[in-house]
C-alpha positions in Angstrom: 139.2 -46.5 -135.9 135.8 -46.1 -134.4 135.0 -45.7 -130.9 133.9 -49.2 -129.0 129.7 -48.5 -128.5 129.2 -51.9 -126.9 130.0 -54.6 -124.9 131.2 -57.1 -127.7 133.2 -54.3 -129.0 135.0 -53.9 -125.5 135.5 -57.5 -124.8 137.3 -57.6 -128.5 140.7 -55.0 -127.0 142.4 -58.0 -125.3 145.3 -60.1 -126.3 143.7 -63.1 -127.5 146.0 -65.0 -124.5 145.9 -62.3 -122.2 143.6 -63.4 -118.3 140.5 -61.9 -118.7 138.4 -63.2 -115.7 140.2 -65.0 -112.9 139.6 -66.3 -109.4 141.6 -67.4 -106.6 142.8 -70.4 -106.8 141.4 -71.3 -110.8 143.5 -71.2 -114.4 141.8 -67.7 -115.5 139.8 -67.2 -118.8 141.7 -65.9 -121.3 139.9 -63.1 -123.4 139.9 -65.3 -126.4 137.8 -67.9 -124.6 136.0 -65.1 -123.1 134.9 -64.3 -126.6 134.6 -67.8 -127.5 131.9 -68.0 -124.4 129.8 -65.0 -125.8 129.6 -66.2 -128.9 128.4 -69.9 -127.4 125.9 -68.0 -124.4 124.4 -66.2 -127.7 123.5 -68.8 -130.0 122.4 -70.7 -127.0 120.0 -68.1 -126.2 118.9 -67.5 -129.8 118.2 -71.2 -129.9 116.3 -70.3 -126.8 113.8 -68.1 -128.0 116.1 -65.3 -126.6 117.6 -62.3 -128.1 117.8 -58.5 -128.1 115.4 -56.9 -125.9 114.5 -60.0 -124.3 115.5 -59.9 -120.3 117.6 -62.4 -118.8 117.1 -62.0 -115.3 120.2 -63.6 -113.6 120.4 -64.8 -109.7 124.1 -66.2 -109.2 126.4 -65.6 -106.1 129.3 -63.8 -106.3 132.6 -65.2 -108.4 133.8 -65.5 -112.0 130.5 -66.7 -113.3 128.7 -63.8 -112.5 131.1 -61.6 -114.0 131.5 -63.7 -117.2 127.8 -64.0 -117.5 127.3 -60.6 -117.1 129.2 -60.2 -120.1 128.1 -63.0 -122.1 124.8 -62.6 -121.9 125.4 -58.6 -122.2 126.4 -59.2 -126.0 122.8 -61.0 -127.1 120.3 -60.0 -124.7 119.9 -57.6 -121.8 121.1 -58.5 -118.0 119.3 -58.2 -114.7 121.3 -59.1 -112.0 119.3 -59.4 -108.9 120.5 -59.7 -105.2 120.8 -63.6 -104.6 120.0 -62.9 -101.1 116.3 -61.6 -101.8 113.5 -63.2 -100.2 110.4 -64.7 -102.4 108.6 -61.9 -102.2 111.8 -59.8 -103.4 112.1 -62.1 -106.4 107.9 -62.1 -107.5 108.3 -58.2 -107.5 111.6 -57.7 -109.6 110.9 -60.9 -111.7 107.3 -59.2 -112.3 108.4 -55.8 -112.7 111.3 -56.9 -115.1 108.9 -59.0 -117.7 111.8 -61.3 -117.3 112.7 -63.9 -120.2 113.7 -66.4 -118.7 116.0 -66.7 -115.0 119.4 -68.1 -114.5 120.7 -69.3 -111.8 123.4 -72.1 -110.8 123.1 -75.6 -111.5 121.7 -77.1 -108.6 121.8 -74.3 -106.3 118.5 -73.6 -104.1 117.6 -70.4 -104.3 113.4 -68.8 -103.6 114.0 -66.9 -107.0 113.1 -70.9 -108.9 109.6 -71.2 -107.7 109.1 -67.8 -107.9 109.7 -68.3 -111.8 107.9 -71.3 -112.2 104.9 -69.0 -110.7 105.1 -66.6 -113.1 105.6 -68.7 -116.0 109.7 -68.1 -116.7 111.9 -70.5 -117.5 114.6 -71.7 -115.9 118.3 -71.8 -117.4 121.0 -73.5 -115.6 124.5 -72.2 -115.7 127.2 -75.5 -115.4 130.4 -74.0 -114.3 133.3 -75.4 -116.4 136.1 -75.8 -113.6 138.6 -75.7 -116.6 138.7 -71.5 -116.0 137.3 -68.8 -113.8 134.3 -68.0 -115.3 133.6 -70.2 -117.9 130.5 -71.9 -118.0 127.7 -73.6 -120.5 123.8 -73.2 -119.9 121.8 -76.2 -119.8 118.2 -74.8 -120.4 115.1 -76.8 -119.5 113.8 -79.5 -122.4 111.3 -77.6 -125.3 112.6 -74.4 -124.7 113.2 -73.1 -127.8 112.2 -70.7 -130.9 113.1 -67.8 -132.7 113.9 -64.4 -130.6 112.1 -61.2 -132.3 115.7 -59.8 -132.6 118.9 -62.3 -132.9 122.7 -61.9 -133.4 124.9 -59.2 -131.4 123.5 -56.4 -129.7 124.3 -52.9 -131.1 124.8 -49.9 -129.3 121.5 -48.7 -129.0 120.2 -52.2 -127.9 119.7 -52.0 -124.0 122.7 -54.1 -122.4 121.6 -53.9 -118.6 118.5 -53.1 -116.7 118.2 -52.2 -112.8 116.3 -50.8 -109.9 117.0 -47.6 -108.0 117.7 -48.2 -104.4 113.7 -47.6 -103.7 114.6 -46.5 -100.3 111.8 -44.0 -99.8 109.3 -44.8 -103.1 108.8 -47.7 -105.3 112.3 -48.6 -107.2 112.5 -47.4 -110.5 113.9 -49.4 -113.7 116.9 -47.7 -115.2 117.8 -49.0 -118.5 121.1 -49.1 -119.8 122.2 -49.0 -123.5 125.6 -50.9 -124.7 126.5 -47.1 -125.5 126.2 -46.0 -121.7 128.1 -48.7 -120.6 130.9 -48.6 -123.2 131.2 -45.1 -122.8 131.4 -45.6 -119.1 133.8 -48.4 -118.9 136.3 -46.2 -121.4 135.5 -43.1 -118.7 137.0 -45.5 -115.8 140.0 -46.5 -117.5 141.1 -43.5 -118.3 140.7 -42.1 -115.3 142.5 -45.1 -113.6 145.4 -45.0 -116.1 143.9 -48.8 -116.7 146.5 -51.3 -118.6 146.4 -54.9 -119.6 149.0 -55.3 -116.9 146.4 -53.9 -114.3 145.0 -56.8 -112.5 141.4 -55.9 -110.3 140.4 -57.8 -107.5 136.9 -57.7 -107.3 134.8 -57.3 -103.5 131.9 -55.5 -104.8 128.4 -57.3 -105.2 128.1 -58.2 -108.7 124.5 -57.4 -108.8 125.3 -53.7 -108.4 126.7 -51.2 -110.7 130.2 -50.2 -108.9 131.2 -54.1 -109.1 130.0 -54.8 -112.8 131.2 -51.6 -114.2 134.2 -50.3 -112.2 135.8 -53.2 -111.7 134.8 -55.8 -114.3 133.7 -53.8 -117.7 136.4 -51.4 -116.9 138.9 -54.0 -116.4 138.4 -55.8 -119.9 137.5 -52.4 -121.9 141.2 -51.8 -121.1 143.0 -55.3 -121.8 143.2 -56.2 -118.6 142.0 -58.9 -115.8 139.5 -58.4 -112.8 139.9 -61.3 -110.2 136.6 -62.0 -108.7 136.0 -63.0 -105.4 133.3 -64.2 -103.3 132.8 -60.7 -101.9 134.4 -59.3 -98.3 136.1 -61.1 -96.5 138.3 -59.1 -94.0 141.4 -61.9 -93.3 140.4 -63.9 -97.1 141.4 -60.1 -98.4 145.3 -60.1 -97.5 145.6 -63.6 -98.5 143.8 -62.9 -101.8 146.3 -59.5 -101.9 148.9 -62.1 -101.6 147.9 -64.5 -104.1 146.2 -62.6 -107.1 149.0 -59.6 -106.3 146.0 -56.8 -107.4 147.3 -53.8 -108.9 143.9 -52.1 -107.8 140.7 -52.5 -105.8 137.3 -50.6 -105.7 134.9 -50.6 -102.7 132.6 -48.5 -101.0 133.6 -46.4 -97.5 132.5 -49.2 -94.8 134.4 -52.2 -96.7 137.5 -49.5 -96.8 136.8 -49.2 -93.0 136.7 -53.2 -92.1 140.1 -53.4 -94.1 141.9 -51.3 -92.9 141.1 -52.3 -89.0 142.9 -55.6 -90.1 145.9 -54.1 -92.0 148.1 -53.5 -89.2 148.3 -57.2 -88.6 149.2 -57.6 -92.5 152.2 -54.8 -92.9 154.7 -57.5 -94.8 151.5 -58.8 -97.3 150.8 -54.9 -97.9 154.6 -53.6 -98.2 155.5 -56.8 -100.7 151.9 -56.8 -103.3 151.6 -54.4 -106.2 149.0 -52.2 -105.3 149.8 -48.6 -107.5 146.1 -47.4 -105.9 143.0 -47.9 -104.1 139.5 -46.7 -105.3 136.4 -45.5 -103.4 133.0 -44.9 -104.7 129.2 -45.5 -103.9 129.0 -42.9 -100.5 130.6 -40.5 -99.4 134.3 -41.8 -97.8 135.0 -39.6 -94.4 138.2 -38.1 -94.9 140.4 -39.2 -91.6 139.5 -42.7 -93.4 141.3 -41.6 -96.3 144.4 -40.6 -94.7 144.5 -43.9 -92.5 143.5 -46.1 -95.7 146.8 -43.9 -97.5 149.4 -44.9 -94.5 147.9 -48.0 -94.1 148.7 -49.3 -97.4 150.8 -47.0 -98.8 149.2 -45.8 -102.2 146.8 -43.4 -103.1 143.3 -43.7 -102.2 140.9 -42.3 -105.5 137.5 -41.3 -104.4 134.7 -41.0 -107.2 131.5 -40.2 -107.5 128.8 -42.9 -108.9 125.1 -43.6 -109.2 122.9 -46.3 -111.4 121.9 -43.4 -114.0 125.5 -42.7 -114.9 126.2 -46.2 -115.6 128.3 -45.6 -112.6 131.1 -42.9 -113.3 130.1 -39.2 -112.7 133.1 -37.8 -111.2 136.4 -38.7 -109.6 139.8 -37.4 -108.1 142.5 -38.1 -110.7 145.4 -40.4 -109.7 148.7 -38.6 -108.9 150.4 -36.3 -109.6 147.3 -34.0 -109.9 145.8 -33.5 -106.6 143.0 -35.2 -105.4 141.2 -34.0 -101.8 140.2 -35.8 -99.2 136.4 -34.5 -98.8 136.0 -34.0 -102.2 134.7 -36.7 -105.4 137.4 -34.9 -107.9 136.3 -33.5 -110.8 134.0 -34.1 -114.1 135.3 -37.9 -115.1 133.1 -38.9 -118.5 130.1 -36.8 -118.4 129.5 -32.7 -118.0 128.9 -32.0 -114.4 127.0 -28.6 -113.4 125.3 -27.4 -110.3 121.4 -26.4 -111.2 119.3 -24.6 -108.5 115.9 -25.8 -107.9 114.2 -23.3 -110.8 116.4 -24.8 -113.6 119.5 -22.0 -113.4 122.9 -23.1 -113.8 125.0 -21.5 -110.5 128.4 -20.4 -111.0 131.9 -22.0 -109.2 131.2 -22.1 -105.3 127.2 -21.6 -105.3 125.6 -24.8 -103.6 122.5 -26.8 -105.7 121.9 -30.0 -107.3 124.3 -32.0 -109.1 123.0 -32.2 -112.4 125.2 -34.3 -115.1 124.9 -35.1 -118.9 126.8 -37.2 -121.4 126.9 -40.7 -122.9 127.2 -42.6 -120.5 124.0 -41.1 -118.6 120.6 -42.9 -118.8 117.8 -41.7 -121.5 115.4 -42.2 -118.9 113.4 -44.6 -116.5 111.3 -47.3 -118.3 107.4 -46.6 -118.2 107.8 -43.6 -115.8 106.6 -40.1 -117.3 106.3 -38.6 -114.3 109.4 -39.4 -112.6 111.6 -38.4 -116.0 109.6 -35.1 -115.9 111.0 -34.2 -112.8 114.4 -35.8 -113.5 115.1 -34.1 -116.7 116.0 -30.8 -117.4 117.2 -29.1 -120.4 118.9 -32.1 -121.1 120.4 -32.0 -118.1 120.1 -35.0 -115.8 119.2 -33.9 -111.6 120.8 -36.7 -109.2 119.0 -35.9 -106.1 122.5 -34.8 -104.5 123.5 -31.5 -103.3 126.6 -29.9 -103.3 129.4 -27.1 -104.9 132.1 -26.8 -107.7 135.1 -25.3 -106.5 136.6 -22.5 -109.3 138.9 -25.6 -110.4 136.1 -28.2 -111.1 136.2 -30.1 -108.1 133.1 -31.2 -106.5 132.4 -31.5 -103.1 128.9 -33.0 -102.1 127.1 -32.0 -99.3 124.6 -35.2 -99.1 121.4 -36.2 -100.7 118.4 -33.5 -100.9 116.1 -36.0 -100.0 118.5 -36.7 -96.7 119.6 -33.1 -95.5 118.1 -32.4 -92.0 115.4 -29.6 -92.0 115.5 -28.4 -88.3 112.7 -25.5 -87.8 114.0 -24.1 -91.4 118.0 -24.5 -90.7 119.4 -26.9 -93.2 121.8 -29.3 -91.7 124.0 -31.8 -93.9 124.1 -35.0 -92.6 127.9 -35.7 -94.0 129.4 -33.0 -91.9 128.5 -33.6 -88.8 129.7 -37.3 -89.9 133.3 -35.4 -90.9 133.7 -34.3 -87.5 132.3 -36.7 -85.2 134.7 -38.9 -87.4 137.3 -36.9 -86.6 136.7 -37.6 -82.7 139.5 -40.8 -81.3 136.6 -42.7 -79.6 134.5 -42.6 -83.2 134.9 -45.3 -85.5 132.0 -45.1 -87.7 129.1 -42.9 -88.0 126.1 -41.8 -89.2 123.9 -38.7 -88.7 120.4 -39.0 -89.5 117.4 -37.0 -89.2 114.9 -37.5 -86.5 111.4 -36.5 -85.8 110.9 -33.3 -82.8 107.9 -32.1 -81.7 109.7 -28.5 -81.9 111.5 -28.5 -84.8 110.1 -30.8 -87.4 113.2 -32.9 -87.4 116.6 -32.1 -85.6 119.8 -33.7 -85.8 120.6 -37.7 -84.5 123.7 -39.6 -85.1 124.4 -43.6 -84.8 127.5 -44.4 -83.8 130.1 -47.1 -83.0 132.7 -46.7 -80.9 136.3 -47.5 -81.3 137.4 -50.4 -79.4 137.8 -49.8 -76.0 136.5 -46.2 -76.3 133.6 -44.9 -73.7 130.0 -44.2 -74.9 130.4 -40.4 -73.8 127.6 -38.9 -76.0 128.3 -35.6 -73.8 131.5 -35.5 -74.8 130.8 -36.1 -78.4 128.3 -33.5 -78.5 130.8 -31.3 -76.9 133.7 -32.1 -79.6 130.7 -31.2 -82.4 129.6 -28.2 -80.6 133.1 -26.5 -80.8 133.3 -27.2 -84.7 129.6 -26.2 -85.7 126.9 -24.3 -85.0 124.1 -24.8 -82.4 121.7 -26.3 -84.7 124.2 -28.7 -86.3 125.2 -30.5 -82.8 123.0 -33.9 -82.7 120.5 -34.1 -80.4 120.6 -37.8 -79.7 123.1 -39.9 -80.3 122.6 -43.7 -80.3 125.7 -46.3 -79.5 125.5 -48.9 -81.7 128.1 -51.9 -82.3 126.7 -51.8 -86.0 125.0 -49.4 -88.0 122.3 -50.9 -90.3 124.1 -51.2 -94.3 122.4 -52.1 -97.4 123.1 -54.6 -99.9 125.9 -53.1 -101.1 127.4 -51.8 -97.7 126.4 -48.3 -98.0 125.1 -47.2 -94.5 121.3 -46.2 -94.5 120.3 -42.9 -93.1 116.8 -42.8 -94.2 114.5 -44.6 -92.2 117.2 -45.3 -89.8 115.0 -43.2 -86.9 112.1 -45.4 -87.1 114.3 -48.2 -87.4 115.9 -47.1 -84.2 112.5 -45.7 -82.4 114.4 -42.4 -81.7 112.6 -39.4 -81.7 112.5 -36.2 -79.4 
């Protein structure tokens, strides 16, 4: 039996009655209607003009329709999910930068992204939810659209199933292009890692414009037979009713949606003790470890943190569920793809040497569209370099050290953001953190940190330096340290170091 290579391929493994996409509160799709929907979404498309290769840039907030159009669309076409949040001027760039097809968004829902296309020429589709399922839709697209796409019928596994953007944080993002073989391959990865099942039941919190919620918790989810439930997003109360409704056997977030939760759990002990939970995933930044532990007794399973970027299709590394170990501090070990450490002249380093993660395997990009230079530098014997630094342990476990582009260069001593965040994290009156660099007339940058308190807790920065002071060196204790009652996240809910000086106006 050959190996699934794409997304039609995956959505074909569940029982033909068996809940594919739900929500709460809605009848959920079955993965025979799921099916059913693809094959409708395609020849609509077709009839459309649109077909493989074509882009379908899609604007939809989050819920079952942007999951099941996701993977609709994913079978005949390729998918851009953008961030139904963006301003106009967010929407002409990535509509732009795409080449978009056409644009879909919901029937009747306002949204900048619609004159935006009408600007640049691109039609607009409608999705019509079908309140008969979670998920299940038709698209209504506008009168004389149609013709003949270059490329009709299914996609195949070289066909490109999903394009989008690198973060951009510090340059001008970068399109990554993802083929139905990356994300097949990727999918499998996650549910073998997570011991997936068609009894396993996901309930989704993750922005389904990003890669974490469409692959870890949707594509994996149906890749193994089983359901994700998708929700509007976070929602810290809405979670434990949703826990008590859906009854999840699993959830994946990143660290600060982790954090919001688990402030509220002590007031939902008898909704935690009575669900089905068997473990709780953690992925996208790094997760401090006294979270971990308070996340573990909190709920009472085992919290799995992995390692994931847009390149990998998501998946890189993770810690394996019990009863292998898994270590708080540490993203686990190789989970899909070959994972080395490269220094900066193209060696590989042996077990406990510190460099850049590099990683190659199926499920790893062939490259960004249109950019020579940037693959130059990304590429390296076949090896790709994520931008991350950090050491495998002589078991395979790797533990990351933060982002090159991120560590702190203070008068030539290296300082890693992530462990001053371990300690000061570690401190009773700390309940968040995040250490940053900041511009000194002396050093060239020295050490800052954002923080926000615990409730109740004093703004003693003294103190905190203090408590950092007798865990690191000299160098490493922040200089400044800002009291904040939030620290600035993106989209997604990572928290932003870069920038976050200026953003501040801190400085020496």
């Amino acid at each position: 039996m050959s190996t699934p290579a794409t997304v039609s391929a995956l959505l074909a493994n569940g029982a033909a009655e068996a809940p594919a996409i739900g929500a709460p509160g809605q009848q959920p799709l079955s993965f025979h209607a799921l099916r059913a929907l693809a094959e409708r979404t395609g020849a609509a498309l077709n009839a459309a003009g649109i077909g493989r290769g074509d882009r379908v840039a899609i604007v939809l907030a989050n819920g079952p329709e942007a999951a099941s159009s996701f993977l609709a669309i994913a079978c005949h076409a390729v998918t851009a999910p953008l961030n139904p949040t963006y301003k106009a001027e967010e929407f002409a760039f990535y509509l732009a930068d795409l080449r978009a097809k056409a644009l879909i968004v919901l029937q009747g829902a306002e949204t900048p992204a619609r004159a935006v296309a009408a600007e640049q020429g691109i039609p607009v589709i409608e999705l019509i939810p079908d309140p008969s399922a979670a998920g299940a839709f038709t698209l209504s697209p506008p009168p004389g659209l149609s013709g003949t796409p270059a490329s009709g019928g299914p996609a195949g596994a070289d066909d490109i199933a999903l394009v989008l953007h690198t973060s951009g944080t510090t340059a001008r993002p970068k399109i990554v292009p993802l083929s139905h073989a990356n994300l097949a391959a990727s999918a499998r990865h996650i549910a073998r890692t997570l011991s997936l099942t068609p009894d396993d039941v996901c309930l989704n919190i993750m922005p389904l414009f990003h890669i974490h919620g469409l692959i870890a918790a949707v594509l994996s989810s149906v890749a193994a037979g089983g359901s994700v439930c998708c929700t509007p997003g976070l929602s810290g109360f809405r979670f434990f009713t949703w826990l008590r409704e859906v009854r999840p056997t699993w959830y994946s977030a990143v660290p600060t949606m982790h954090q919001a939760l688990l402030d509220l759990a002590p007031r939902f002990n008898d909704v935690i003790r009575s669900g089905r939970l068997r473990f709780i995933r953690s992925s996208s930044a790094s997760l401090p470890p006294p979270v971990m532990a308070a996340m573990e007794t909190a709920f009472g399973v085992p919290v799995i943190e992995s390692y994931g970027m847009t390149e990998a299709t998501h998946q890189m590394a993770s810690n394996p569920l019990p009863p292998a170990a898994r270590y708080a501090g540490s993203v686990g070990l190789a989970a899909g793809p070959d994972v080395a450490i490269m220094d900066a002249h193209g060696t590989l380093l042996p077990a406990g040497a510190t460099g850049e993660v590099v990683i190659r395997g199926p499920n790893v990009t062939a490259g960004y569209e249109n950019n020579p230079a940037a693959n130059a530098s990304a590429f390296h014997d076949g090896w790709f370099r994520t931008g991350d630094e950090g050491v495998l342990d002589a078991a395979g476990y790797l533990r990351l050290t933060g982002r090159l582009k991120e560590i702190i260069n203070r008068g030539g001593e290296k300082i890693a953001p992530i462990e001053v965040d371990n300690i000061l994290m570690e401190h009773e009156s700390v309940q968040q953190v995040v250490t940053f660099a900041m511009p000194s007339r002396t050093f060239g940058e020295d050490v800052a940190a954002a923080v926000v308190l615990a409730d109740g807790a004093p703004g003693d920065a003294e103190a905190l330096r203090a408590f950092v002071a007798g865990r690191l060196a000299p160098f490493k204790v922040p200089r400044t340290i800002v009291f904040l009652k939030e620290i600035p996240k993106g989209a997604t809910g990572k928290l932003q170091r870069i920038g976050l000086a200026e953003r501040l106006g801190v400085s020496d």
